[in-house]
C-alpha atoms as a printed R data frame, in Angstrom:
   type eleno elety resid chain resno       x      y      z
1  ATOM     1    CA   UNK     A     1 -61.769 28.313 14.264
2  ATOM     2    CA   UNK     A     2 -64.642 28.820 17.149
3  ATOM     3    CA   UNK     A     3 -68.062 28.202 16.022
4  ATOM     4    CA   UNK     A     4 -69.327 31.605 17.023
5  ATOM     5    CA   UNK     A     5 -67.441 33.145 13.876
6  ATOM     6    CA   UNK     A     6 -69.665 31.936 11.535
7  ATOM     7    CA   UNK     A     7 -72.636 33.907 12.538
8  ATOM     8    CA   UNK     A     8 -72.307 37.232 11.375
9  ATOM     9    CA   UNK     A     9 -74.622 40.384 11.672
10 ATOM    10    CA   UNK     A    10 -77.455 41.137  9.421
11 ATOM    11    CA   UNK     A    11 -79.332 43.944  9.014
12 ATOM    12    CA   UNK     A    12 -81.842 42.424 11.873
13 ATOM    13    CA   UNK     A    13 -81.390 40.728 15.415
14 ATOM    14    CA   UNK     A    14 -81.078 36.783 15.254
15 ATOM    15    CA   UNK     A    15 -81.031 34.137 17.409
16 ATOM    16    CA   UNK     A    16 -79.650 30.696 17.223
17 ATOM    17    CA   UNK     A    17 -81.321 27.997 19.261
18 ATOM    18    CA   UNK     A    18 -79.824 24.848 20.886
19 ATOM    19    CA   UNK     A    19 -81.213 22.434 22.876
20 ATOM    20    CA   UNK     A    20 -83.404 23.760 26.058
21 ATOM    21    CA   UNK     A    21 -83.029 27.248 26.006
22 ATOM    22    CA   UNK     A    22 -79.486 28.099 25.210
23 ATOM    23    CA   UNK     A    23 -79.158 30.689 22.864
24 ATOM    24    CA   UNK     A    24 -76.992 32.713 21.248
25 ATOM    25    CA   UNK     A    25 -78.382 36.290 20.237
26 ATOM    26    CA   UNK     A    26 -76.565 38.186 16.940
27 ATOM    27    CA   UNK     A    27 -76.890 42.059 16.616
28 ATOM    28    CA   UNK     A    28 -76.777 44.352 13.617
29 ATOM    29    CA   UNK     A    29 -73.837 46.123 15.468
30 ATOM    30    CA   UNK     A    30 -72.136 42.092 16.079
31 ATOM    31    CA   UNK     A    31 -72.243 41.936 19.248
32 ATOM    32    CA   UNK     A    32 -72.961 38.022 20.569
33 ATOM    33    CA   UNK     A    33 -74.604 37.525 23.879
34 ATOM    34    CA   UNK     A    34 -75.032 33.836 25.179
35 ATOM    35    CA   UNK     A    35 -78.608 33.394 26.566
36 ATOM    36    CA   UNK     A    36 -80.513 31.127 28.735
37 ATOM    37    CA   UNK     A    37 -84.665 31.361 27.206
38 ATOM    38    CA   UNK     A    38 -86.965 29.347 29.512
39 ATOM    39    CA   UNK     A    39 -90.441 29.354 31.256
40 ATOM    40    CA   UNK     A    40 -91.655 29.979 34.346
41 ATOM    41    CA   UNK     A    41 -95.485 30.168 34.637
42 ATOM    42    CA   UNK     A    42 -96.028 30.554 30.984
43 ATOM    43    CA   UNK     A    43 -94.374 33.499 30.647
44 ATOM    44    CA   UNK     A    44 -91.119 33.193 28.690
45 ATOM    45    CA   UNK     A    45 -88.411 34.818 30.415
46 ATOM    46    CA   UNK     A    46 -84.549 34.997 29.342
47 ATOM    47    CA   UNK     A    47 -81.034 34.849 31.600
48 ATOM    48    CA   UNK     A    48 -78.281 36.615 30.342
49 ATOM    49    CA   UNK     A    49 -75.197 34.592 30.390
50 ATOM    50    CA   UNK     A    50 -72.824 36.782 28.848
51 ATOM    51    CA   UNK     A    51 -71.449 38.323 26.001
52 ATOM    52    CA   UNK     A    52 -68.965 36.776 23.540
53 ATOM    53    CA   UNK     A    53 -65.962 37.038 23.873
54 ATOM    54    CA   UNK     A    54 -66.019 38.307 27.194
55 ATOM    55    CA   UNK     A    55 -67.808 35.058 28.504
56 ATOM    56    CA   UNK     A    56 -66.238 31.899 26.822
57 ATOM    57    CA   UNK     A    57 -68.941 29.444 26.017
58 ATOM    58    CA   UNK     A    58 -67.292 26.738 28.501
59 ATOM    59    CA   UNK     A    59 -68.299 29.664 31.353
60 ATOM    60    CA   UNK     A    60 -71.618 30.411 29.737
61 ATOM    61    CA   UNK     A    61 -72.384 26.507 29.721
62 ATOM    62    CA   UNK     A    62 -71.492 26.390 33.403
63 ATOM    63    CA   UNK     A    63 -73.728 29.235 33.977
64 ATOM    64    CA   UNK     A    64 -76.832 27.881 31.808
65 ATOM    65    CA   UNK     A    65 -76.408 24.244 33.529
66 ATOM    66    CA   UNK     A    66 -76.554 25.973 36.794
67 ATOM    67    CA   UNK     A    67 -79.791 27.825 35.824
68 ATOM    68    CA   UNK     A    68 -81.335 24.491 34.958
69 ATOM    69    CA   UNK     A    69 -80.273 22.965 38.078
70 ATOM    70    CA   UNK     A    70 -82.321 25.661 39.589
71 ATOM    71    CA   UNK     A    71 -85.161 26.131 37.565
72 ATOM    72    CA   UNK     A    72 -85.703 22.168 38.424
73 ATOM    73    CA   UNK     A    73 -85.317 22.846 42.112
74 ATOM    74    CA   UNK     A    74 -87.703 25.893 41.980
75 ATOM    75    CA   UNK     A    75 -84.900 28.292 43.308
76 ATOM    76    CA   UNK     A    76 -84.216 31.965 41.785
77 ATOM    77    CA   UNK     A    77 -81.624 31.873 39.140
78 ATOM    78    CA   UNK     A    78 -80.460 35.084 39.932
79 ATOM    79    CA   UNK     A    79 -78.825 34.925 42.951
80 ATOM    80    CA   UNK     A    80 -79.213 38.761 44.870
81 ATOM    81    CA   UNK     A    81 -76.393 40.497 45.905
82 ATOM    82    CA   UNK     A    82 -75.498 40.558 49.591
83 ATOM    83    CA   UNK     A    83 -76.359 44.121 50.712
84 ATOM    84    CA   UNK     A    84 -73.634 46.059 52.107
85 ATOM    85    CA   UNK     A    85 -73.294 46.739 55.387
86 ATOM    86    CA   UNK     A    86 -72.282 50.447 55.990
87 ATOM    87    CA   UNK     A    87 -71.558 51.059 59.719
88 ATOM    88    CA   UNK     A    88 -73.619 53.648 61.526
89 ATOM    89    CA   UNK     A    89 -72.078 56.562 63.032
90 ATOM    90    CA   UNK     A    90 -73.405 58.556 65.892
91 ATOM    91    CA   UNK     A    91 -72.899 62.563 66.162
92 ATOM    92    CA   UNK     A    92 -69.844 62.300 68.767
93 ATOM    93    CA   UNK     A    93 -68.160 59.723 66.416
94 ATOM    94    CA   UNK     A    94 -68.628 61.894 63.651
95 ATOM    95    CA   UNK     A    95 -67.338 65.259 65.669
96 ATOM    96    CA   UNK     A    96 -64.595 63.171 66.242
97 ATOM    97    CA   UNK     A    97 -63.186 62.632 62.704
């Protein structure tokens, strides 16, 4: 039996804590998302991992020990996505479609 079935939903949002910021958040409706709570500046901030079962907790681990990593080395957690490069047409290349 996974761990994660114990915690059932309650009339209001929960939150169980383990060691440095990774979380697991419980809503009325049941739904489980894995967090990642930390700090930067004072402000608390949190990193969603994913939501259960979706995200297995081995992946969310992977994903919350990566954060760490690079909350330590002072790099964004959240790596941006590469824009996407659309290819610019001219009028005669388009009049010739």
């Amino acid at each position: 039996m996974h761990v994660f079935l114990c915690f059932k939903p309650t009339e209001k949002e929960y939150r169980v804590r383990e060691a440095k910021g990774f979380t697991l958040r419980v809503l009325p409706t049941g739904k489980k998302t894995l967090l990642f709570i930390y700090e930067v500046n004072g402000k608390r901030k949190q990193l969603n991992l994913g939501i259960y079962p979706l995200t297995s907790l081995l992946d969310a681990r992977e994903k919350y020990n990566e954060a760490v990593k690079a909350l330590y080395n002072n790099e964004p957690l959240v790596k941006e996505p590469e824009p996407e490069v659309v290819p610019v047409l001219t009028v005669k290349e388009l009049a010739g479609l």
